[in-house]
N, C-alpha and C positions, 0 to 999 in steps of 0.2 A: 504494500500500500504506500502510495506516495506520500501522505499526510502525515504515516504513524507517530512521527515522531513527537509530529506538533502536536496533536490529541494526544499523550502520552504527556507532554509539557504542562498542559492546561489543565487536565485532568488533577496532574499533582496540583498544580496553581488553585484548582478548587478546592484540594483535600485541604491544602493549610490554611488559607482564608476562610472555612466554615469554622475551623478550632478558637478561631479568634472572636472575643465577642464586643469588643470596640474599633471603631475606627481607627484611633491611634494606637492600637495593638496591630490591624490592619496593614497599614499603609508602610511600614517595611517590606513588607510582602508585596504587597502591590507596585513600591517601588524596585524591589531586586527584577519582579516579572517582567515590568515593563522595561524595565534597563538590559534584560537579555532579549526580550523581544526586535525591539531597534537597535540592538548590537551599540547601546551607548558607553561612554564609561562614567557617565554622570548620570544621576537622574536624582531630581525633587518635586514633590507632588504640594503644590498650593493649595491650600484649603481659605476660602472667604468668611471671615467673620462679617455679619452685616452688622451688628450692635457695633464694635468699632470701626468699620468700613475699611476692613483692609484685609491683607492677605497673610496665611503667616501659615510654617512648617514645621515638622519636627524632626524633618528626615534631613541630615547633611553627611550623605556616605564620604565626601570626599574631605571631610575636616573633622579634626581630633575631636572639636567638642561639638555634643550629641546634643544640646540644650534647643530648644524652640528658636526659632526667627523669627520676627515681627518686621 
């Protein structure tokens, strides 16, 4: 099958995002998937607060500290 690998990919991609029961438990996961999906070697996922109208992350693979951005 031409696909398998990728349905083999996603599948896992599903199994570990259902174990997760918040978002920001989430989105490490979502970010390593997406970041081998696009062959990136970065990848952060913006989340929009609308009560303070901005954008802010807690994912930064590519710097020592792990703390939120605003």
């Amino acid at each position: 099958m031409k696909y398998i690998d990728t349905y083999r990919t996603l599948a896992e991609f599903g199994r570990k995002l259902l174990n997760k029961h918040t978002l920001v438990d989430a989105l490490p996961i979502i970010s390593a998937y997406a970041k081998d999906v696009i062959k990136a070697e970065r990848c952060s996922i913006f989340l929009y607060d609308r009560e303070k109208q901005n954008f802010w992350t807690t994912i930064r693979r590519y710097r020592q500290n792990n703390n939120s951005c605003r």
